[in-house]
C-alpha positions as CSV (number, residue, x, y, z in Angstrom):
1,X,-17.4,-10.9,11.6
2,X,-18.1,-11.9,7.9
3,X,-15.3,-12.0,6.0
4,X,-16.9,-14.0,2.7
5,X,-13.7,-15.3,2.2
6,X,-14.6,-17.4,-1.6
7,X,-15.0,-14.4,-3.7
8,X,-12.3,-12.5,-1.7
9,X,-9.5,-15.3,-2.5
10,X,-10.8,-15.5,-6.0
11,X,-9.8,-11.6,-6.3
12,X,-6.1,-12.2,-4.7
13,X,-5.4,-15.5,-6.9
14,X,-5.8,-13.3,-9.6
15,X,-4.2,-10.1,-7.9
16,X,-1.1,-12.5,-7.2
17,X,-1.7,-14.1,-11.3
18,X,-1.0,-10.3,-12.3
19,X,2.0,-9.7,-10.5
20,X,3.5,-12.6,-11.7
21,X,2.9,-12.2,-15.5
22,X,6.0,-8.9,-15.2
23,X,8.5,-11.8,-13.5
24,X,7.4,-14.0,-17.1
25,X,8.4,-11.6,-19.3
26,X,11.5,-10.7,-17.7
27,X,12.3,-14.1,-18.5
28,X,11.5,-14.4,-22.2
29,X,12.8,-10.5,-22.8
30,X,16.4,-11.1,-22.3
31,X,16.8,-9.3,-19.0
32,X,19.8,-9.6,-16.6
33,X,18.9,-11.7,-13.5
34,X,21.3,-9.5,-11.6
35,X,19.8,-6.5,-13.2
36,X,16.4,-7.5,-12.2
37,X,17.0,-8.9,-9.1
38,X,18.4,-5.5,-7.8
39,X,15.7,-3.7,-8.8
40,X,13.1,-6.4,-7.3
41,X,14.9,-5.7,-3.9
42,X,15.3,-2.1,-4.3
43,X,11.9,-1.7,-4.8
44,X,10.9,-4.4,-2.4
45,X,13.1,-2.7,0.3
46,X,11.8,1.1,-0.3
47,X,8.4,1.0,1.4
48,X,9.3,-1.0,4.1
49,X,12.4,1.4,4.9
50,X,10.0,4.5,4.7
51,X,8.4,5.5,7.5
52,X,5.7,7.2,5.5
53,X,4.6,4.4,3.3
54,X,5.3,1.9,6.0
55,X,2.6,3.2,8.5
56,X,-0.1,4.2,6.0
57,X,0.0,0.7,4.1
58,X,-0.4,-0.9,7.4
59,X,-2.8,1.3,7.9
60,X,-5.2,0.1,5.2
61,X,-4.4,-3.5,6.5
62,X,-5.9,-2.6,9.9
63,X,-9.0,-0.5,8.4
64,X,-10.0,-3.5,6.3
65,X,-10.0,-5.7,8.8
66,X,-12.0,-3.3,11.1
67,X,-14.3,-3.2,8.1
68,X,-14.9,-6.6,7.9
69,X,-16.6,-8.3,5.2
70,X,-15.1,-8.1,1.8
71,X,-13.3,-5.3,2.7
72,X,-10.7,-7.1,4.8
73,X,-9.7,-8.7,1.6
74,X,-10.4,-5.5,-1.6
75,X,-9.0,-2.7,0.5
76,X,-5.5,-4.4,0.3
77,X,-5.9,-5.7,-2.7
78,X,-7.1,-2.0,-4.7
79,X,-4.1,-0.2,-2.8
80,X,-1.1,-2.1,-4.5
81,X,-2.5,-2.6,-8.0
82,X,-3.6,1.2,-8.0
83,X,-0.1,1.8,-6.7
84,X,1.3,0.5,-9.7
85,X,-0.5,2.4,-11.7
86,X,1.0,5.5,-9.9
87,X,4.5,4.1,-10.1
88,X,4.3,4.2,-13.8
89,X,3.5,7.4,-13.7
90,X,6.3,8.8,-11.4
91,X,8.6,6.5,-13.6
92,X,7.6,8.5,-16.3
93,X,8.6,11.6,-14.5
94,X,4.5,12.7,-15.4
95,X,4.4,15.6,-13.5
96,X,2.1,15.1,-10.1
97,X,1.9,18.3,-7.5
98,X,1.6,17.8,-4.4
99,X,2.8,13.9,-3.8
100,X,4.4,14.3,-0.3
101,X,1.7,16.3,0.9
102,X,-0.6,14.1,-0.3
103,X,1.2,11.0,1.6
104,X,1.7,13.0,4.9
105,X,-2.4,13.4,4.3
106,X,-2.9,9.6,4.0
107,X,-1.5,9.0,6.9
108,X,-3.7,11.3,8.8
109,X,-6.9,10.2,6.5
110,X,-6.0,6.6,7.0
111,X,-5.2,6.8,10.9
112,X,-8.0,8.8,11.9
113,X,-10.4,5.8,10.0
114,X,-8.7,3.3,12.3
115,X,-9.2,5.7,15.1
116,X,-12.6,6.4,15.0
117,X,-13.7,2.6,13.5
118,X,-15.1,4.1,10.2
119,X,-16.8,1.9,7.7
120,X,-18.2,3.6,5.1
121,X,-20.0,1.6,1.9
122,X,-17.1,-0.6,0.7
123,X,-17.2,1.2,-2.4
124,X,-16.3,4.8,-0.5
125,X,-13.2,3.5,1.3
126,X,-12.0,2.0,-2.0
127,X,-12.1,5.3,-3.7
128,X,-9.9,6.9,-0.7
129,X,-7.4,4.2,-0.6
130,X,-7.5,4.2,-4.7
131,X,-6.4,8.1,-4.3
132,X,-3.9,7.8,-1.9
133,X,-2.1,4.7,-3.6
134,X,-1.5,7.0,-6.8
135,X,0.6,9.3,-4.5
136,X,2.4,6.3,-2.4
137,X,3.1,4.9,-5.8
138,X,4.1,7.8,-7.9
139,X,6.7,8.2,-4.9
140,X,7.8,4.7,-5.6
141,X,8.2,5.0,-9.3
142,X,10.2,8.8,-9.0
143,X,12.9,7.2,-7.1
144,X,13.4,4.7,-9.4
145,X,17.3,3.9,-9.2
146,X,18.7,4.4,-12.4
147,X,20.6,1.1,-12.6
148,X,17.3,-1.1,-11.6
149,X,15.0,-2.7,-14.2
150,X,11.4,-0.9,-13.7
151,X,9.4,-4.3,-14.2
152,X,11.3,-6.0,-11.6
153,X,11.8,-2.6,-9.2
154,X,7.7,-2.6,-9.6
155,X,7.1,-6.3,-8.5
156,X,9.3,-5.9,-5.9
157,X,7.0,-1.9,-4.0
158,X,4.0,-4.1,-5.1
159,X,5.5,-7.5,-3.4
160,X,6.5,-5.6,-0.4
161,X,3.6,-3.2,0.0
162,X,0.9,-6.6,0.3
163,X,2.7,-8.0,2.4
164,X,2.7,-4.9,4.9
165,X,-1.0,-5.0,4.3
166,X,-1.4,-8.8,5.6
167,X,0.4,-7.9,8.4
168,X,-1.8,-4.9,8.7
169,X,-4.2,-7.2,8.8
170,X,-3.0,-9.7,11.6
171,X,-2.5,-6.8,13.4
172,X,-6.4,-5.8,13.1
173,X,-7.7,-9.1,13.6
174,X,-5.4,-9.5,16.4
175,X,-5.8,-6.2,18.4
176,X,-9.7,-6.1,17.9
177,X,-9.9,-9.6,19.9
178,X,-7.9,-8.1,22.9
179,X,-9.5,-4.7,23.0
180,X,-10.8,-2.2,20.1
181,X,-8.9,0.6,21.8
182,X,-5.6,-1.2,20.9
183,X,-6.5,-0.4,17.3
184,X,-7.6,3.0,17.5
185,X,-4.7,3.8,19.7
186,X,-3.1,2.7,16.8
187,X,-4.8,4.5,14.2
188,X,-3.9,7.4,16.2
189,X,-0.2,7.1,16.6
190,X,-0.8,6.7,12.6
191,X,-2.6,9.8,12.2
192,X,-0.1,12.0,14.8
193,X,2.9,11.0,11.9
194,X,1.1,12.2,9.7
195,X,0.7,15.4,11.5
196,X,4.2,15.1,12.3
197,X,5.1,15.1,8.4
198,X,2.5,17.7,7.3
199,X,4.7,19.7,10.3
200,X,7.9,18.8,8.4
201,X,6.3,19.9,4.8
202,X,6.0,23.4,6.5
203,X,9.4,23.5,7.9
């Protein structure tokens, strides 16, 4: 497996540059550290305590890695900045139909990819993951706590939500050297949640 790891890095260096710019200006913009500390772990803490996000970021870290190639490396990468993106608008309280059933749908989108080993042109699977980080972010940005600093609740989903995809990640690499049915055994587990959510929409 491929992973053309030069051009990849060069991407996440400045991915990670990005991020950091937000945690800068807090700094020069007279912001309480408490104040933007709380936010940083609110909004680090929310995706990793939702079932929902949890299990579809995860499962872009597993599809890239099944991927291979530079796709180990964008798929992750696309998700979290696109996210952001999204959270701005749910911050904004822009209105955006259909968000949970669009993230119960990711789940079963993103599940049945790991399930069945797709890999599309790298340029396809970036689109879908693009679409559903709008939703997983707008999420993030609508339950924005009223108290926490938006920059620093933002850094903190975006913080959170790579690192779910690097263990998403591991957990591809991994799996795929014991046995590619660990994986899509996973990818299905991914796909019945989101089954199980759609059900709960309905209910």
């Amino acid at each position: 497996m491929n992973h053309k790891p030069t051009q990849a890095s060069l991407s996440l260096f400045v991915g990670a540059c990005a991020l950091l710019l937000p945690a800068l200006a807090l700094a020069h913009a007279g912001h309480s550290t408490s104040d933007s500390m709380g936010g940083f772990i609110s909004g680090f803490t929310h995706p990793i305590f939702g079932w929902d996000h949890l299990l579809a970021m995860l499962a872009v870290g597993i599809w890239g890695a099944q991927m291979g190639g530079n796709s180990v490396w964008s798929l992750p990468i696309a998700f979290p900045m696109v996210m952001a993106g999204g959270g701005a608008l749910g911050a904004m309280k822009v209105p955006l139909p259909g968000v949970e059933w669009l993230i119960a749908l990711s789940m079963v989108g993103l599940g049945l990819a790991v399930m069945i080993s797709w890999k599309p042109q790298e340029w396809m699977a970036l689109v879908a993951v693009s679409g559903f980080a709008v939703f997983h972010g707008y999420a993030h940005g609508a339950e924005l706590p009223s108290s926490a600093d938006p920059v620093s609740y933002g850094m903190g989903f975006v913080s959170s939500t790579g690192l779910i995809h690097l263990v998403g990640i591991v957990i591809g690499l991994a799996a795929s050297k014991l046995h590619p049915r660990v994986v899509q055994g996973t990818g299905f587990l991914i796909g019945a949640a989101g089954c199980y959510g759609c059900y709960a929409l309905l209910g």
